[in-house]
Every structure is written in C-alpha cells, then in structure tokens.
C-alpha positions in Angstrom: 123.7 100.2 85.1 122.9 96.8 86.1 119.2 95.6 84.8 117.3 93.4 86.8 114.4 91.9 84.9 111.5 90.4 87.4 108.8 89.0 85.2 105.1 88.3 86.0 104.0 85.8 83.8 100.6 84.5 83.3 98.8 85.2 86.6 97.3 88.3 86.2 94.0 89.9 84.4 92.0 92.8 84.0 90.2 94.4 86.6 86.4 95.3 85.3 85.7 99.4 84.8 86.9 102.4 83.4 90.5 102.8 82.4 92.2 101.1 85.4 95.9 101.6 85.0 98.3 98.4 84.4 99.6 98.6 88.0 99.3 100.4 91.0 100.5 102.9 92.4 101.0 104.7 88.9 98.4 106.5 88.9 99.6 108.5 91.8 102.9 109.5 90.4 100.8 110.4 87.2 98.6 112.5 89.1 101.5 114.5 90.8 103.3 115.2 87.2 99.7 115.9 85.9 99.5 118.7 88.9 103.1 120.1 89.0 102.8 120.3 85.0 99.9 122.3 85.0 101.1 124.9 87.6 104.2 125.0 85.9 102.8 125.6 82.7 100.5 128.3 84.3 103.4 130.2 86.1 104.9 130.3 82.9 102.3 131.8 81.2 101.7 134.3 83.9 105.0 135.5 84.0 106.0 135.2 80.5 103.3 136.4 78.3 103.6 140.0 80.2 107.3 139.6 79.9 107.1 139.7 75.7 104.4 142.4 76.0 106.6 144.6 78.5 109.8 143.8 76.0 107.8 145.1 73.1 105.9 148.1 74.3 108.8 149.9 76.4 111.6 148.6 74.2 114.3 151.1 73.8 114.0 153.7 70.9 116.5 156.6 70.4 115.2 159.9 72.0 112.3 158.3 73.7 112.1 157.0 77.3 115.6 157.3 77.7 116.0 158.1 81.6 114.5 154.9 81.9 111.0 153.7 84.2 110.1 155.4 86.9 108.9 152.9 89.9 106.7 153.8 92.5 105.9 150.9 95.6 102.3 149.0 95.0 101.2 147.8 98.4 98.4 145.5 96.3 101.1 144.0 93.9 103.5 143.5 96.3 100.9 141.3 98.6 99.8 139.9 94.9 102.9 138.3 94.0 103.1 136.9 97.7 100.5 135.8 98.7 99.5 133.8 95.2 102.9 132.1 95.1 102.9 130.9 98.8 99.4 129.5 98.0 100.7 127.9 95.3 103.8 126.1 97.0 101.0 125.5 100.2 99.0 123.8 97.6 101.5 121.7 96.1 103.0 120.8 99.4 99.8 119.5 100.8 99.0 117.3 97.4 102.5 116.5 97.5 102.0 115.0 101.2 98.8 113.4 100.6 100.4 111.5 97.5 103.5 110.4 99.0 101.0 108.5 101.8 99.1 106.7 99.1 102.1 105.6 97.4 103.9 104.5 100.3 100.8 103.0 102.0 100.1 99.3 101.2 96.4 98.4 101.3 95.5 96.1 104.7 95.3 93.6 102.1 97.9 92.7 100.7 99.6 90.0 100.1 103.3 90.1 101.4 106.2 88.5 100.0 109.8 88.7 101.3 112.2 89.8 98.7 116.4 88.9 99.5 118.8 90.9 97.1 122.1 89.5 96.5 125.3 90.1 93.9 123.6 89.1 91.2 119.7 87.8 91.8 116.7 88.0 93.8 115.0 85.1 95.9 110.9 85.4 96.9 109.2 83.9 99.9 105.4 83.5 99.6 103.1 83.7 102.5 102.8 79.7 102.6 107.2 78.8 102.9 107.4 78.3 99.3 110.4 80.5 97.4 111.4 81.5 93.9 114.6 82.5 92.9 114.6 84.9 90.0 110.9 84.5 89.2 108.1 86.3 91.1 104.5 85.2 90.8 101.8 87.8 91.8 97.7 87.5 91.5 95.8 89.3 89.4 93.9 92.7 91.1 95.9 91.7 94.4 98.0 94.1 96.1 101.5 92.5 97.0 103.7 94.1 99.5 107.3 93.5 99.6 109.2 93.3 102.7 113.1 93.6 101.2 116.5 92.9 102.5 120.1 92.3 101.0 122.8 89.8 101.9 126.0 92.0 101.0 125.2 95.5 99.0 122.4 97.9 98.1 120.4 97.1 95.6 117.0 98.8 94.7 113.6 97.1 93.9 112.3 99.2 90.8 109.2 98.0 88.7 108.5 100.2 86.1 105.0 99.6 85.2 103.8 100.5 88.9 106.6 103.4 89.0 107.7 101.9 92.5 111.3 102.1 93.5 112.4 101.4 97.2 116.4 100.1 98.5 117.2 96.9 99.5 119.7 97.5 102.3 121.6 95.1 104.1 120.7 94.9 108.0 117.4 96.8 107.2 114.1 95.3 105.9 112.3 97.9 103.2 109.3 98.0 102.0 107.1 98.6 99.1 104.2 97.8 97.3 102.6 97.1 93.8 99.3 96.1 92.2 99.1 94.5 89.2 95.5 94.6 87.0 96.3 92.9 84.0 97.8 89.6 82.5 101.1 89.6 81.3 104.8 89.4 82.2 106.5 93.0 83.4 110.0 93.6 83.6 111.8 95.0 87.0 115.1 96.4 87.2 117.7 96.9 89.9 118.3 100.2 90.0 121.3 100.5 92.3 124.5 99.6 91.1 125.9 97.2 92.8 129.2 95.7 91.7 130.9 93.9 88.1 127.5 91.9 86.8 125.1 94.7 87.8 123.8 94.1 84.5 122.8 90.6 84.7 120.8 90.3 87.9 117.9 88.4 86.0 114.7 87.2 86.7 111.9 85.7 85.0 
C-alpha cells in the first residue's frame, strides 16, 4: 500500500490540563474500544466460566449419567438470556451512535482547509488563498476541518495520530476533521491504493 506521509512541523503545542490526547478525535475511537472491550470481555466471562464448571461437574463417567440431562423449559432463564443480551446490543448501539456524531462532527470552529488528492500528492488551500503542496501547516489546539476532493482516483485522507480516515473521491467533496494539541511533525498516509507509485505520495 501506498504511504502518504503529511507532516505537521513546528506549529503546534500543548494544550494546559490533564492528559489531553495528541490529537483529536482519538479519544473517541479509544473510548468505543475501551466499551466494546469491556463487554466483550464480560460476555466471555459469563458464558465461559459456567461453561468449564458445567464440563467438569457433568462430564461423562462410565455407568453414571448415561441417558444424558434431562431439560425442562425455564420461563425466567429464557427472558434472562433475552432480555440482558438485547440490552446489551441497545447499549452499545446507542454509544455506538453517539460516538460516531462526535467523531464526524467538526467543532463550529474550525479552521477549514481544502485538501486536492492526485496520482501521487496532495495540494492545501488555507482560509486566506495561500496553498501548500505536500506540506500541511495546522495551529496548535485548533480544530482544522478538511474539505477533500480528487482529480483522477480515490484516495483516502488517514492521519493516524487523530485515528481519522475519510475518501477523497473524484466529483465529491469529503470531509473530516482533526485537532492537534501538541508540537511536533505527524505522519499521514493515503490509505487507498491508487495506482503504480501509491507508495510515494509524500508530504512534509
């Protein structure tokens, strides 16, 4: 796959507080794997630490229990293992929703910069006319939304610090967005292959 490295040199610095992540919106897709990880691990536990007990305790043993169990309906288990599951996926589903908006959502504020893919590069426009090609310059604690298009193929936008990724698609204008909080330069690939020198659509 074709790596395309966008690098934000020198323009950016802590924001004052706490932990605050090295770009936004990472802490959201965090957050999700944080959630899904937990009620995974849960599920798991609920399910399989019975499962080893039941294996143990009624494991087969010559001349004993050899007709096998003997299963009457349980109208309380049967709503049990409904009812907690479907709260679970409702749960999930909700967080999953309200997650999705925050990452997709760029603050009022931002600052946007139109991004142009091409076979093998990217070129920036800044709000005041001035453009970059292969080098993208973003403030410090400033959330930058990207307004995307591409000349000939689809590429994709992907900036692995803030865990963004969005298409660039010819015809259409994407979007994104991304908020860097400390100095330093941060490397971005393309993430869509998109023809011979994928691999050397550069910037700096």
């Amino acid at each position: 796959m074709m790596d395309s490295i966008i690098m934000f040199p020198g323009v950016l610095s802590g924001i004052a507080g706490g932990a605050v992540p090295i770009a936004y919106p990472g802490q959201v897709w965090d957050k999700m794997f944080n959630i899904w990880l937990i009620v995974a691990v849960a599920i798991y536990l609920i399910v399989a630490i019975p499962m080893l007990y039941f294996m143990v305790k009624y494991r087969y043993k010559k001349g004993v229990r050899e007709e096998g169990a003997h299963i009457e309906g349980s109208t309380g288990l049967e709503v049990l293992w409904t009812v907690v599951p479907l709260i679970a996926v409702i749960y999930l589903a909700t967080q999953g929703f309200v997650l999705y908006k925050e990452q997709r959502t760029a603050p009022p504020d931002s600052m946007v910069v139109r991004v142009e893919g091409f076979m093998w590069g990217w070129s920036f426009e800044y709000p005041n006319g001035k453009k970059t090609s292969d080098e993208l310059y973003v403030p410090v604690g400033k959330p930058v939304k990207l307004l995307m298009t591409s000349t000939d193929v689809v590429h994709a936008f992907y900036v692995p610090q803030a865990k963004m990724v969005e298409d660039v698609v010819p015809g259409r204008l994407t979007s994104t967005w991304f908020q860097f909080n400390k100095t330093g330069d941060y490397t971005a690939f393309c993430r869509e292959y998109c023809g011979t020198l994928h691999s050397y659509m550069l910037a700096t």
